[in-house]
N, C-alpha and C positions, 0 to 999 in steps of 0.2 A: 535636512532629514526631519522626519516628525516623530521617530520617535528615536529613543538614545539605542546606542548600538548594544548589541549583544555579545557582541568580541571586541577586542582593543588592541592594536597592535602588539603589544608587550605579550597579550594571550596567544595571538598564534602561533608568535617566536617555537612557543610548545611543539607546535603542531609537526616541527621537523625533527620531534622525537617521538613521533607516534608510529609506531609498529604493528604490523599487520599479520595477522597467524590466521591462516584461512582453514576455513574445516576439511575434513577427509571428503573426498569423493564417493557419491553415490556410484553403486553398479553404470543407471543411466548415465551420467556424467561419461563416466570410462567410456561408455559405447557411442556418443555424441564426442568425443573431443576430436576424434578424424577430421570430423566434419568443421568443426568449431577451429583447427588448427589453420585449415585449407581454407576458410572463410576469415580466418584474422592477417594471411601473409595475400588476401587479394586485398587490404585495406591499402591507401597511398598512404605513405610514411611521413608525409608533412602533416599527416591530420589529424589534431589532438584527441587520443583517449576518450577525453570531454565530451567529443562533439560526438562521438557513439553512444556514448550515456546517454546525452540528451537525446538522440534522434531516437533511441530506445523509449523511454520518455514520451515521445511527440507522437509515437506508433502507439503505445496502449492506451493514450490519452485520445487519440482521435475512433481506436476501437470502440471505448468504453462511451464518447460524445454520440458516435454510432447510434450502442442501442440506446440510448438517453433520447436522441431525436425519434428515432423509429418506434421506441416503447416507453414512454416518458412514465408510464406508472407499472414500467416492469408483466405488466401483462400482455401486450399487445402479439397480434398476430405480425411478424415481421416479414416483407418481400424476401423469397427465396436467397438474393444474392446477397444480403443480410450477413448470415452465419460465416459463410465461405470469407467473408472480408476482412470480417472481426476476428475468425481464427488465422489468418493471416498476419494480421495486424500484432496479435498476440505473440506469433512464432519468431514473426520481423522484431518486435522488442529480446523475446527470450536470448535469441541469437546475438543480439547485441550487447545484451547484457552477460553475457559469456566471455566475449570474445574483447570488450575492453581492456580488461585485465592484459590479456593474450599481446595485444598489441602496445600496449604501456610496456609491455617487457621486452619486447621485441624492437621495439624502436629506441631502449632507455630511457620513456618518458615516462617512467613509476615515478606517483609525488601521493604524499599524507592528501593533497585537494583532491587526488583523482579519487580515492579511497570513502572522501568526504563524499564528492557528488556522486558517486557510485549507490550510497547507501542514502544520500537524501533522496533520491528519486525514487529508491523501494517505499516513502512514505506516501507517495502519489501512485506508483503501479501496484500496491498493496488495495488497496482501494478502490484503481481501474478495476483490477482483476474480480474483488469481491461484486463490484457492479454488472458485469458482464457476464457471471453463472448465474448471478439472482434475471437476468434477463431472459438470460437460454432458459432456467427452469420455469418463469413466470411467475415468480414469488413472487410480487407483488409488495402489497403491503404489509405480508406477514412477519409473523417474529422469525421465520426461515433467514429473510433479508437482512433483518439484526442480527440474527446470529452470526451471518454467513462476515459481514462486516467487522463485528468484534471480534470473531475470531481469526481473521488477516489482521488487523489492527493490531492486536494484543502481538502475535507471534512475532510482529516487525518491532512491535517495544521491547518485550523479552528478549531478544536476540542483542538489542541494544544496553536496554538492562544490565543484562551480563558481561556483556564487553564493559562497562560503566565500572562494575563493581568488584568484575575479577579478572578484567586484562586481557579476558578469551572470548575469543568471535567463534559461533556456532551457526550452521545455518539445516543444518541436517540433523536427525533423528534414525539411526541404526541404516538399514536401506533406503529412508527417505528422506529425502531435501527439498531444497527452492525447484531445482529442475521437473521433479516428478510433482511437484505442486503448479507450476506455470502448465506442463502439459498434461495435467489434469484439465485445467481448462483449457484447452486446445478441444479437446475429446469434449468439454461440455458445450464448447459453442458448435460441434458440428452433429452434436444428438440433436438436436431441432429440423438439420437438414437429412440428417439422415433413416431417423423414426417416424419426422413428423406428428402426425396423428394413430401410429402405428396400433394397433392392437397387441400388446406384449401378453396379455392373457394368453390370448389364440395360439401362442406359439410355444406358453412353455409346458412342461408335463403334464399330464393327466392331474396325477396327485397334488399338485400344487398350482391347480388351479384355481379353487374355492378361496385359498387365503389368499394369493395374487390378486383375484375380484373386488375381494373385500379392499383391497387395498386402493385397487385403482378408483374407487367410489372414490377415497378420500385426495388422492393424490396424484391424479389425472391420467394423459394417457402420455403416449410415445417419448420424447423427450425429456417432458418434466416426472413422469412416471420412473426412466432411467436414473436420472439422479437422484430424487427421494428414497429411492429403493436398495442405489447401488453406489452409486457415485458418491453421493451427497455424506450416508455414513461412514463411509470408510475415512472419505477425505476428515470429515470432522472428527472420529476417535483418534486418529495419527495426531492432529491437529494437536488435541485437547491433553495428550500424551506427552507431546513435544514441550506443550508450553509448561506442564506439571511437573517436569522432568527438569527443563530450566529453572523453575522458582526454587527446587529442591535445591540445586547446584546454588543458587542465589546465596541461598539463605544460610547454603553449609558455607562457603568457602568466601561470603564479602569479607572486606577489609574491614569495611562497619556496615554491620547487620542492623542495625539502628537506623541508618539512614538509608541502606536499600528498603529494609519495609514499608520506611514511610514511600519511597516512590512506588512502590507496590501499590498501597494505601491509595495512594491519591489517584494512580490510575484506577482502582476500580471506581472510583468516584466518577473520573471519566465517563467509566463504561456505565454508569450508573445513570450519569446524568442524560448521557446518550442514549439510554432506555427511556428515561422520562419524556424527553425532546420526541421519540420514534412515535411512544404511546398516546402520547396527550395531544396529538394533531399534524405534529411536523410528519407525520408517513402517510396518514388519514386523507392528509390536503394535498399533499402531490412529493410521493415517496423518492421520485429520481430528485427533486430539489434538495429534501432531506439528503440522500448521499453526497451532493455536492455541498451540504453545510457540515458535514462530518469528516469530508474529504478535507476541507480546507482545515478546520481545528485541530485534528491529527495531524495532519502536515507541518502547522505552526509549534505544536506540542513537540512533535520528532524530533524536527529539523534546531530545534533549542538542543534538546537533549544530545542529539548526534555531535553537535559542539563542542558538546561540556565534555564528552566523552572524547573526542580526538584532539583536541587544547588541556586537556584536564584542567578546566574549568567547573566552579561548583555549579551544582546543577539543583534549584532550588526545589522546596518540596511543593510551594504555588506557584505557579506560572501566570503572571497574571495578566498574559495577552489573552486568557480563556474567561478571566471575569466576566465577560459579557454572555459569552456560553453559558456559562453555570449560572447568572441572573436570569435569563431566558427560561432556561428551564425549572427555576425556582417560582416566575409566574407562573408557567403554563402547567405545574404541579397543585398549584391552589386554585386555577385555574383565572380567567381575564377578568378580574369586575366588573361585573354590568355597568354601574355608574361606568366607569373609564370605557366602557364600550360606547356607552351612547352619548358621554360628552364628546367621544371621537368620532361619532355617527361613521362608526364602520360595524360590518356585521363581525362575526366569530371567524370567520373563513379570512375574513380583507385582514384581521388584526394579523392571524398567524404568519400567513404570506408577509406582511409588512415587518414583522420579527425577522423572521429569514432571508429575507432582500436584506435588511439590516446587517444580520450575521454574516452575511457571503459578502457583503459591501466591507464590513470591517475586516474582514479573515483577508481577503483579497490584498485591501491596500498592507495592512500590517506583514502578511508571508510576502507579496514583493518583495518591499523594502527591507527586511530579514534577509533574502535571497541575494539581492542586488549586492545591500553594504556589506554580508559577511564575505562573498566572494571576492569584489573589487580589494577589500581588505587583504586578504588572504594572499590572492594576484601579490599585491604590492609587496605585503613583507615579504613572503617566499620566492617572489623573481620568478613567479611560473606561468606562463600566459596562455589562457582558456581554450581559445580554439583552433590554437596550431601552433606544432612543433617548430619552435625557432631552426633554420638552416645553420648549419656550423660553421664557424669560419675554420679559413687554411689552419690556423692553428688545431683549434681541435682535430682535424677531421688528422692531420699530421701525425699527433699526440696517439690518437688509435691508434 
C-alpha cells in the first residue's frame, strides 16, 4: 500500500452496528415505486445489491464522459443522438439506484457495506449529474457551472453532515428529494433536443414578451434559455433551502456543535478554494478538465467522511489527502511567478495544465487505493462478498 489505511479492522467491527433510518417518500417516489418494485423482482437473486450500485455508477459516469467528449468546454453544439443517450443513461442509473435497496431486502442481502457503497457512489453521480445540465445549458465557463457543482456537492455533504452528527439521514425537503432532483435532469438533457434553437419569445404572450427579449439577449435561446429562466431557478432555491434547513438541524441538535462547525468551516474552505482553482485558470483553460479535478477531490473528501460516519470513526477537521488541492490553489491565487515560469520555459497555459494533470494523477491513485483497501477490509471483517450473493447450503435453505 502507499498510503496507510483509513479503516482498521477493529473500526469496522463498528460497522455492524450501523443503522439505517431512511427519509419519508416524496409524492414522485409513491408514483415510481410500481414500477421500481416490478423492475427490482426482474433482478437474478444471486446478484449482489453491489453490483446494481456500481452498474448505476458506470451509467452516469459514461453519460456525463459523453458530454465531456462531445463538449469538452460545455459549449459545444452536440450530434442530435447526444441528448436522448445521456438522458437514458441518467434514468438507467436513477432506476438502479432505487431499486438496490429493493432487492437487498428481497433477497436478505441488507448489510451496513451495501449502505456504504450506496452512498459512496452519490459522491461520484453528484458531480456526473452537475456536469451533464451545465452541458445541456451550455454554461461553459461561467460561474453558472460553479454554482451548479457546489451546489450538488455541498447537498451530498450536508446529508452526510447530518447523519455524522445527529444519527439521521435525510435526502428530501418537504415534496422534494433525490428522485425529483435526478429527473430534473432527465428533463434538462432532453431541453437541447427538444427546443433546440427554438424561439421561446415567439411563443409566449404578448405582454411578456419585452421582458422575455431582454432576457434571452443574455441567456440564449431554446434549451439553455429554458433552464436559466425556469429550470435552473427553481432547481437552485429548493436546493439552497434544503441545504439551509440542514445546517439549522446541524447546528440545533449535534452532539458537539463544536466540532460539527468546524466541519462546516472547513468545507466552506473547500468551496472556496474551489472558487479560486475555477477563477484563476483551472475553468478558463479547459472547464470539463476542472470538473474532473473537483470530481475526484470531492470524492476523496466524501468517501473519508462517509466512513467516519458508518464506523464512527473520528472524522478530522483537515483532511490532508486535499493538501495538494489547497496548495494548488494558494499559487494560483498569487498567481505563477514569472521567474518559475521561465526557469520552467512553459507558458501560463502549459503550467496550469501541468497543475491539473498533477491533481487528477494524485486524486486518482490516492481515491483508488482508498476504494480498493477500505472495501477488501470491509469484505473481510463482515464475511460479506461484493458481487454476489453466496448460494445457501441445505442447512440454511432447511432452517427457512
Amino acid at each position: 500500500m502507499l498510503f496507510p489505511p483509513y479503516l482498521h479492522s477493529h473500526e469496522v467491527e463498528r460497522l455492524q452496528l450501523y443503522k439505517y433510518t431512511s427519509s419519508k417518500p416524496t409524492p414522485l417516489d409513491a408514483l415510481l415505486n410500481p414500477f421500481w418494485n416490478a423492475a427490482a423482482a426482474a433482478v437474478p437473486k444471486w446478484l449482489s445489491p453491489n453490483t446494481l450500485t456500481v452498474l448505476g455508477l458506470l451509467s452516469s459516469g459514461f453519460g456525463a464522459a459523453l458530454c465531456l467528449v462531445y463538449a469538452p468546454t460545455l459549449t459545444e453544439d452536440t450530434p442530435t443522438w447526444v441528448w436522448p443517450v445521456v438522458a437514458l443513461t441518467v434514468f438507467v442509473y436513477q432506476t438502479l439506484d432505487a431499486i438496490d435497496g429493493k432487492h437487498a431486502r428481497r433477497t436478505g442481502a441488507s448489510s451496513p457495506l451495501g449502505q456504504l457503497v450506496d452512498h459512496g457512489c452519490d459522491a461520484f453521480t453528484a458531480c456526473f449529474m452537475g456536469i451533464v445540465c451545465c452541458a445541456a445549458a451550455k454554461f461553459g465557463a461561467s460561474m453558472n457551472t460553479f454554482a451548479i457543482l457546489m451546489c450538488l456537492q455541498t447537498n451530498t455533504f450536508v446529508w452526510n453532515w447530518l447523519e455524522l452528527h445527529t444519527d439521521r439521514y435525510t435526502t428530501s425537503f418537504g415534496i422534494f428529494g433525490v428522485t425529483e432532483g435526478q429527473y430534473t435532469v432527465i428533463v434538462a438533457c432532453l431541453m437541447p433536443l427538444v427546443l433546440g434553437d427554438t424561439d421561446l419569445v415567439a411563443m409566449a404572450p404578448l405582454a411578456a414578451r419585452p421582458y422575455l427579449s431582454q432576457l434571452g439577449g443574455v441567456l440564449g435561446t431554446g434549451g439553455a434559455f429554458y433552464w436559466h429562466t425556469f429550470l435552473g431557478p427553481c432547481w437552485c432555491t429548493i436546493d439552497v433551502l434544503l441545504v439551509a434547513a440542514t445546517v439549522v438541524e446541524v447546528l440545533r441538535k449535534a452532539k458537539d456543535r463544536l466540532q460539527a462547525a468546524g466541519h462546516l468551516f472547513w468545507w466552506l474552505v473547500y468551496v472556496y478554494a474551489s472558487y479560486v482553482f475555477f477563477t484563476r485558470g483551472g475553468a478558463s483553460f479547459h472547464v470539463g478538465w476542472f470538473c474532473v479535478v473537483s470530481t475526484v477531490h470531492f470524492a476523496i473528501y466524501f468517501l473519508r467522511a462517509l466512513a467516519s460516519t458508518t464506523c464512527k470513526v473520528l472524522f478530522a477537521q483537515i483532511q490532508w489527502p486535499l493538501l495538494p488541492f489547497f496548495a494548488t490553489t494558494v499559487l494560483l491565487s498569487a498567481g505563477p511567478p514569472s521567474a518559475l515560469l521561465h526557469q520552467l520555459g512553459m507558458p501560463r497555459d502549459q503550467f496550469i495544465f501541468t497543475l491539473m494533470t498533477g491533481l487528477t494523477a494524485w486524486g486518482v491513485v490516492y481515491l483508488g487505493e482508498l476504494i480498493v483497501a477500505n472495501v477488501r477490509t470491509i469484505c473481510r471483517v463482515v464475511e460479506v462478498p461484493f458481487w454476489r450473493i453466496p448460494a445457501k447450503t441445505p442447512k440454511e435453505r432447511k432452517r427457512r
